[in-house]
C-alpha positions as CSV (number, residue, x, y, z in Angstrom):
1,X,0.0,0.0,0.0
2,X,1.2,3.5,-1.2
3,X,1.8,6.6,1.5
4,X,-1.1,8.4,-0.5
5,X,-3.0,5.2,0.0
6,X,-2.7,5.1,4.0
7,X,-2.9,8.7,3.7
8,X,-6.3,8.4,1.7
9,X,-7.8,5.3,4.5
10,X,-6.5,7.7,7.2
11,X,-8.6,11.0,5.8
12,X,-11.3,9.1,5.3
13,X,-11.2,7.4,9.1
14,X,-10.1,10.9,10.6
15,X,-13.2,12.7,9.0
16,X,-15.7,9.5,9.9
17,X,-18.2,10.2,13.0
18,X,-18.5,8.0,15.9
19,X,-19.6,4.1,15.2
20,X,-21.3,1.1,17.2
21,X,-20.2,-2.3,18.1
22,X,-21.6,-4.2,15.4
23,X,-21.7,-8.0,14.6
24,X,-19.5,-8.7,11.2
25,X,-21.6,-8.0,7.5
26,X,-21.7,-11.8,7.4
27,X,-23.9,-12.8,10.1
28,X,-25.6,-9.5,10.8
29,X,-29.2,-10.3,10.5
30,X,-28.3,-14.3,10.3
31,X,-30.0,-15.6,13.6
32,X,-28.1,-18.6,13.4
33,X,-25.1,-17.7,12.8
34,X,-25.5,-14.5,15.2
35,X,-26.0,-17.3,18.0
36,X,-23.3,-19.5,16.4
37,X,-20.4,-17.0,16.8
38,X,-18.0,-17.8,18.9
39,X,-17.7,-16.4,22.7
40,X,-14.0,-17.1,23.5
41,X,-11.3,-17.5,22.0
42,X,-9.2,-14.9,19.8
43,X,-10.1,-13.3,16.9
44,X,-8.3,-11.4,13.5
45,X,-10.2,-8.3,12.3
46,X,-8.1,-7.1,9.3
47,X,-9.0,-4.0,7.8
48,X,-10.4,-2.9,11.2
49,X,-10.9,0.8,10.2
50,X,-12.8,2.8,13.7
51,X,-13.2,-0.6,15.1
52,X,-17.0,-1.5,15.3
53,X,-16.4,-5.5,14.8
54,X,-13.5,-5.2,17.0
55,X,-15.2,-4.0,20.1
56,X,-18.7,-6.0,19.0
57,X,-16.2,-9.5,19.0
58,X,-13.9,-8.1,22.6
59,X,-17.8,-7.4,23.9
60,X,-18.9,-11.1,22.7
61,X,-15.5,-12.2,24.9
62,X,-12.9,-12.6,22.1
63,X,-9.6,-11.5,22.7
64,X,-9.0,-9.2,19.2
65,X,-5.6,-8.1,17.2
66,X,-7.2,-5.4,14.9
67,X,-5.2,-4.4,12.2
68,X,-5.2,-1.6,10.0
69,X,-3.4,0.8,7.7
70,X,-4.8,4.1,9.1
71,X,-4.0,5.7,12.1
72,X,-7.0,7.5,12.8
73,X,-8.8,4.7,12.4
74,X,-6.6,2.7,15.1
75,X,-7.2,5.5,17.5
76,X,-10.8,6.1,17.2
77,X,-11.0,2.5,17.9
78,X,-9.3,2.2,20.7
79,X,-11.2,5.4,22.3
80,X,-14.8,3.1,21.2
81,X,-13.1,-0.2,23.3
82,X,-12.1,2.2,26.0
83,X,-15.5,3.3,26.0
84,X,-17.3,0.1,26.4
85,X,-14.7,-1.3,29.0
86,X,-12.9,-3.8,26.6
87,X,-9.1,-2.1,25.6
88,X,-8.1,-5.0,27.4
89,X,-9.0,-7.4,25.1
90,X,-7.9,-5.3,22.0
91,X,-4.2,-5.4,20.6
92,X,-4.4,-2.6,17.6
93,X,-1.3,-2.7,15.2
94,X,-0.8,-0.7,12.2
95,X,0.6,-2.3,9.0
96,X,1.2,-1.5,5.5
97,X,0.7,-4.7,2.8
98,X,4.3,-5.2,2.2
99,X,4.8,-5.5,5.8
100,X,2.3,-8.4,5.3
101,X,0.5,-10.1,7.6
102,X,1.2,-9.3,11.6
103,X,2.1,-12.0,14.4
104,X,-0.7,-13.2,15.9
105,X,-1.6,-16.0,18.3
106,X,-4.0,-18.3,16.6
107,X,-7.3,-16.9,15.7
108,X,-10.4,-19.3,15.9
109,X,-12.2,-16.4,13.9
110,X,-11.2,-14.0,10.9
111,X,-12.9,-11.3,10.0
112,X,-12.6,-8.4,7.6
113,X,-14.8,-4.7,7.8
114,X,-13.6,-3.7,4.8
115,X,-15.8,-4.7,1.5
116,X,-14.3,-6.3,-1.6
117,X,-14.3,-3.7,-3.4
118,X,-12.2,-1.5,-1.1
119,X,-10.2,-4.0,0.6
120,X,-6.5,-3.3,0.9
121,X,-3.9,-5.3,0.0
122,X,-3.1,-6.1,3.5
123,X,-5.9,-8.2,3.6
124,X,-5.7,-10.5,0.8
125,X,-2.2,-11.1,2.4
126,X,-3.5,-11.8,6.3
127,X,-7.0,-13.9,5.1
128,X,-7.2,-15.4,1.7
129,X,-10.6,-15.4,-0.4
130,X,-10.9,-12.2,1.6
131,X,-14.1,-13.8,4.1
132,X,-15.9,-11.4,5.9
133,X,-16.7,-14.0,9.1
134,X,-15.5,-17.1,9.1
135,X,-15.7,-19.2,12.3
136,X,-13.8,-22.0,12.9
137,X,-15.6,-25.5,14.5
């Protein structure tokens, strides 16, 4: 990812109002999979952004790395887990996609904010096929 690319993500973060804890795209609205999601464990949110899914998976009881490429976007997600009492659970690192992927423990569930069409690099490189939720057994 280019310096005008982490640049454009971080704009675009900076200038973003406040969000929610919200369930991944996947099983938002899915019942059954809503109630299938896992409740411990760890989880990888690549593409993280302002950090909704992150704080809605450390509020479920996952322990989280989110990654992302913009800085704003780190920082107004640590300032929403803060909020809700879950910065604990949260390890935030910024990357760039020829850093590729970060070390992290295993993750018993992946998940990706951003949508295919916007989707850096970096996450092609951390979850292949790009899933937006997928939950181990």
């Amino acid at each position: 990812m280019s310096d005008a690319d982490r640049e454009r993500w971080d704009a675009r973060h900076a200038a973003g109002g406040p969000v929610a804890p919200v369930p991944p795209g996947a099983v938002m609205g899915e019942p059954g999979l809503l109630e299938a999601f896992p409740t411990a464990g760890r989880a990888l949110e690549v593409a993280c952004g302002r950090g909704g899914v992150t704080v809605w998976l450390a509020r479920r009881g996952l322990a989280v790395d989110a990654v992302d490429i913009s800085p704003s976007g780190l920082a107004a997600g640590a300032r929403l887990a803060a909020a809700h009492g879950v910065d604990d659970r949260i390890r935030w690192i910024a990357t760039t996609s020829t850093a590729g992927c970060p070390r992290s423990a295993p993750a018993r569930t992946t998940s990706s904010s951003a949508s295919c069409s916007e989707t850096p690099p970096v996450t092609a490189a951390c979850v292949p096929r790009r899933p937006r939720a997928v939950c181990s057994p």
